[in-house]
N, C-alpha and C positions, 0 to 999 in steps of 0.2 A: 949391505951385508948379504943378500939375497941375490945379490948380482955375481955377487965373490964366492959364494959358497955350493951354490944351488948343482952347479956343475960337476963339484968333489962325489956328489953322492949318489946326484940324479941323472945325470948329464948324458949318460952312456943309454938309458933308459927312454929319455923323452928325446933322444935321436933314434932310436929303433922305432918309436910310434911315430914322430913326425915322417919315417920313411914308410912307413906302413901307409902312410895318407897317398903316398902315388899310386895305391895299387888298386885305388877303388874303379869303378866301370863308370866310365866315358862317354860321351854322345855317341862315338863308334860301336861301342859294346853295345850297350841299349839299342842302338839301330838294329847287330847283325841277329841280336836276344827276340826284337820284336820282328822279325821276319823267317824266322822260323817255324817252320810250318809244325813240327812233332819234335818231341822231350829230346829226343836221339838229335836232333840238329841244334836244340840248347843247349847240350852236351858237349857238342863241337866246339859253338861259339866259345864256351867258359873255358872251352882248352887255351885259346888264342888270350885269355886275360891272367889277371895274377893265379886267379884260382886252379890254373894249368889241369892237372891230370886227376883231382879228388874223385870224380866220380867213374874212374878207369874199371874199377874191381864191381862195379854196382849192374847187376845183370840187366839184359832186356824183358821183358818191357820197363823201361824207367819209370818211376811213381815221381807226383810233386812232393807225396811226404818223406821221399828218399832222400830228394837233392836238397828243400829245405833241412834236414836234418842233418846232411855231411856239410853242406853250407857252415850251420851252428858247432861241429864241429871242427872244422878248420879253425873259427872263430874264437875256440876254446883254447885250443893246441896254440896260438898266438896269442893267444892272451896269460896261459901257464908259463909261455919262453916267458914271456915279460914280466911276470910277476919273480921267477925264479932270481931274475937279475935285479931284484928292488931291494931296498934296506929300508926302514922305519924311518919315519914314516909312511913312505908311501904304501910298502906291506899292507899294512893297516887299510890305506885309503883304497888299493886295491879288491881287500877285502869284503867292504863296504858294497865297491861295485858288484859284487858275486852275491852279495846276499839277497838282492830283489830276487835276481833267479832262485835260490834256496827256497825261498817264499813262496814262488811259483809252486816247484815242485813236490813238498811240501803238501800243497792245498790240492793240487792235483790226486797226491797219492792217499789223502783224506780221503777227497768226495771217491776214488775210488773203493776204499777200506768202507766206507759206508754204503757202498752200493755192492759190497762182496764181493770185488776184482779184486784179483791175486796182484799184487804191484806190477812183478814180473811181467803181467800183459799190458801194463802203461809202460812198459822201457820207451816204446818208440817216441812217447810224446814229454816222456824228461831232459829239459835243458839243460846241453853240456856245463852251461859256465858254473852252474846252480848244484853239483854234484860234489857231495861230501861223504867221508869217510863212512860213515851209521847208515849210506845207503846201499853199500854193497852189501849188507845184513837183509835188507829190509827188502833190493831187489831179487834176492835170492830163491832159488826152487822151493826152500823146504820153509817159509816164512809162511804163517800160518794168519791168514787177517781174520779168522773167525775168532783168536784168540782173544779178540778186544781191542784195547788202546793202552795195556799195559808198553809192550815194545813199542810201538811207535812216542808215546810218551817220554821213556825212556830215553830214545835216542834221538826224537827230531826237537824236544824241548828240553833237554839236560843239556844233549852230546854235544850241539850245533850252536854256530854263533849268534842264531836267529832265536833262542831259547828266551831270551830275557821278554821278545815282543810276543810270545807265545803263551807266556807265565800271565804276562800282565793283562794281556788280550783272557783269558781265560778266569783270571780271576772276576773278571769285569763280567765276562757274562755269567757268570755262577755269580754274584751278587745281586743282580738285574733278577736271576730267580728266586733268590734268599737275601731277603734283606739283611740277613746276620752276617757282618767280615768276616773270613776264613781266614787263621793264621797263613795257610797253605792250600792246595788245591792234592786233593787224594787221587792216585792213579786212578783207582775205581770209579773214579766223579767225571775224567776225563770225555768218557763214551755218550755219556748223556747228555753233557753239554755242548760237543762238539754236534752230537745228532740234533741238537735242539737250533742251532745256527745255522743261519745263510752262508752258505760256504762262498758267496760275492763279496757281504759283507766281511766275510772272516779278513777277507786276502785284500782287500783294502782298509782294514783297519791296520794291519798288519803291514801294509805299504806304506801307512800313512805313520806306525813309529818306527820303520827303517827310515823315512827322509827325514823327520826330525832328530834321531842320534845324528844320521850322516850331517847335518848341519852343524850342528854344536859340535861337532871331530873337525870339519871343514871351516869353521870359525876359531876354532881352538889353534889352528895351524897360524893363521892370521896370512900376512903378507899379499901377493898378488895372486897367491892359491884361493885366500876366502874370498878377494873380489871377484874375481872371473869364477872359479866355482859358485860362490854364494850365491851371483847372478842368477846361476844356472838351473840352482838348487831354488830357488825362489821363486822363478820363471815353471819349473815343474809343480811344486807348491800351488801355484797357482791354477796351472791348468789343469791339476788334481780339484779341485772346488769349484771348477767349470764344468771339466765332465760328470762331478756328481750333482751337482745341483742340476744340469740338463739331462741327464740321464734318471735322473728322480723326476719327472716332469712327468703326468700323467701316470704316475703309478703310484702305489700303496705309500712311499718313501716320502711323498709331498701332502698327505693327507697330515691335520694337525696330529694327530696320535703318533703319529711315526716321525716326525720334523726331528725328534732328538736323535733319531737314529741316527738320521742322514747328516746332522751337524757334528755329530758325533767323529766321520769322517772330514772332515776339514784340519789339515796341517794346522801349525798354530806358528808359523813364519811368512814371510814373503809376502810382495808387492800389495796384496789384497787385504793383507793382514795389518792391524786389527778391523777398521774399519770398514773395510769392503765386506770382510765375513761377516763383521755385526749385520750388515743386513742383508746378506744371502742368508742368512739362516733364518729370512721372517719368512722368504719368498715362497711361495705355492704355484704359480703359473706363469706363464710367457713375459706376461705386462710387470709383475712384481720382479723380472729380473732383469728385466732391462729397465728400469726407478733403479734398483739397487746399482749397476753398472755404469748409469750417466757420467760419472766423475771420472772413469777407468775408458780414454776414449778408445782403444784396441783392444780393451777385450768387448768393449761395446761393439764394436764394428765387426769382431770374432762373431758375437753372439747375431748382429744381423744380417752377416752370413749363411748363419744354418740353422735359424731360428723356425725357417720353413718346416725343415724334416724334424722336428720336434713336436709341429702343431699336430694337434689331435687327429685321430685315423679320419674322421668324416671330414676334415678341411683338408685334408691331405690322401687323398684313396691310393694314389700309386707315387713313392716316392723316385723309384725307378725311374718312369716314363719322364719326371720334373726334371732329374740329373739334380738333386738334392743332395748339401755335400752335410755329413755328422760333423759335429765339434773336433773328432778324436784326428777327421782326414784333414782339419786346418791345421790340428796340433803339430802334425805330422812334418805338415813343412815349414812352420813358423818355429819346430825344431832342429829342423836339419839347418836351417838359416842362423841359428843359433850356437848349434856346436861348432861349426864351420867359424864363426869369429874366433872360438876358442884355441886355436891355431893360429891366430893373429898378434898375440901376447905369447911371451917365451917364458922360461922361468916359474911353471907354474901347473901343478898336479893336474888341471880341469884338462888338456889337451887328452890323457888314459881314460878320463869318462866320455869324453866326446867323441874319440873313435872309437870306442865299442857302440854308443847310440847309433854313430851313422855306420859301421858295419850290420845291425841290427836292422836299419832302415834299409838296407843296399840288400839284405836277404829277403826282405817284406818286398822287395820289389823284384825280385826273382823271382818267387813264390806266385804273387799277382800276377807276370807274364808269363810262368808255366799254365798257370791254371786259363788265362785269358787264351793263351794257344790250343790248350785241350779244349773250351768251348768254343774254338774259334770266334771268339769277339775282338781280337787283332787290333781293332780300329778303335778299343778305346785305351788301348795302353796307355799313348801319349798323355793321355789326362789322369790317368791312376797314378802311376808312379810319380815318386819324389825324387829327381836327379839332385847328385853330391857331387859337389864341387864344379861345379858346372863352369865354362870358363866365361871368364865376366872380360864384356866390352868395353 
């Protein structure tokens, strides 16, 4: 049925993205990107690829945070065609993809509503994909952030689709300080408990119930959508409770007092799940998590990878000088390696999430070699970036 049908609706849709997959940068591109000397000659390069002429109107001297950021919009702009041309379900699943960025933005324009920036002066650093209706209010001249968290309440937890994981995130930490349930959460209560949070923690708790709705939606679908998504969503899942279990390493987050916190962020699906997180969440140090790991032999072999750059500052004085790689730079490509199958299988919603991911990684890798050309460090590109689609022998 799924063979017969998928085409009537979808068909027109996952042929504009499968065609979008030729437009990514090449071993050529990367060569003529990392041989430029200044911004003005990666400017050039990107004319010769799909990206053609985006940064034509952007004056001299070019910034990285210019072309990163027409990059993300281009990125936007092709991903609104595509959505325009969708019917339900995918609508929906599209949707889902825009809400991590919602999230983003969101926590951005928190932490700076709490440090007394006007929104308006973070425009540069709000992700196109991630922009809703309630923020053309809130980016506005005459928005007033001394007012409190009345309007931002209003419109980033009512107005937005991201409201439900903002309601429930908030009642949880107003309970943590009042043991009494609240039927509700009062505008007025908003300001003090948002002030009283880790605005790190906020935006991964928050990440952590967008992947579990988007799983039960991507489950709900069933067919070769939930396997190849589900995979994908379970593979993220996972490497969500690696990077916080190892990024909790040596700081307050791994002390007994605080272990709920940090378990607290752990998905409650995928590969690792149930078992692997029962006992990542006893672990406190190096040794306790690779015990917990032994049975998981790739993320074992993840973790003895960059287990180095996590040892303590005095076994470790200069991570630099070792070429010590994080958890987040294996993820990195042990992702792109992953969405890249998702194009291998036809018939199936996961290919719309897996080109935004590797166009996402194809701008991180722009970004790395503007910025390596401005310090001229040239010579370590080859090993920073994550090439897509690389052609296989």
């Amino acid at each position: 049925m799924e063979l017969s049908a998928f085409n009537i609706n979808h068909g027109f849709c996952e042929a504009v993205v499968r065609g979008l997959r030729s437009g990514f940068l090449g071993p050529e591109d990367y060569r003529r990107l990392g041989t430029s000397d200044t911004l003005e000659d990666m400017r050039s390069a990107l004319e010769e690829t799909d990206y053609g002429t985006f940064l034509q109107d952007e004056p001299s001297p070019l910034l990285v945070s210019t072309m990163s950021k027409k990059c993300y919009e281009k990125l936007a702009d092709e991903f609104r065609y595509l959505k325009a041309q969708t019917v339900e379900p995918l609508t929906t699943f599209m949707d889902f993809i825009a809400r991590e960025k919602m999230i983003d933005n969101v926590c951005m324009i928190i932490q700076g509503a709490l440090n007394n920036k006007a929104p308006v002066e973070m425009q540069e650093k709000v992700h196109p994909l991630g922009v809703f209706e309630g923020m053309k209010v809130i980016m506005s001249e005459t928005f007033d952030v001394q007012g409190g968290f009345d309007d931002v309440y209003r419109i980033f937890l009512v107005d937005t689709p991201i409201g439900p994981y903002f309601d429930e995130y908030l009642r949880e930490a107003d309970r943590e300080k009042d043991e009494m349930a609240r039927a509700g959460i009062e505008t007025s209560q908003v300001g003090s408990i948002l002030t009283k949070q880790d605005l790190e923690i906020m935006k991964a708790t928050l990440k952590k119930a967008w992947l579990e709705d988007f799983n039960l939606f991507v489950q709900g679908l069933g067919g070769t959508t939930a396997e190849v998504m589900g995979h994908m969503l379970k593979m993220e899942a996972d490497f969500r409770v690696l990077l916080v279990t190892l990024n909790a390493l040596n700081t307050d987050l791994s002390t007994e007092s605080k272990l709920q916190d940090r378990n607290a962020l752990y998905p409650s699906f995928g590969y690792l799940y149930p078992e692997g997180t029962k006992e990542l969440r006893k672990v406190w140090n190096e040794t306790t998590v690779r015990a917990a790991l032994e049975p998981y032999s790739k993320y074992l072999q993840l973790f003895d990878q960059v287990k180095q750059f996590y040892e303590t500052e005095s076994g470790a004085p200069d991570r630099a000088a070792t070429g010590c790689q994080s958890i987040e730079d294996l993820i990195y490509t042990e992702n792109v390696q992953m969405y890249e199958m998702a194009f291998e299988q036809q018939y199936h919603f996961g290919v719309f999430y897996a080109w935004v991911k590797l166009r996402e990684q194809e701008i991180r890798n722009i970004r790395w070699i503007a910025n390596m050309v401005i310090l001229s460090t040239k010579e370590h590109i080859d090993s920073t970036i994550v090439p897509i689609f690389q052609p296989r022998l």
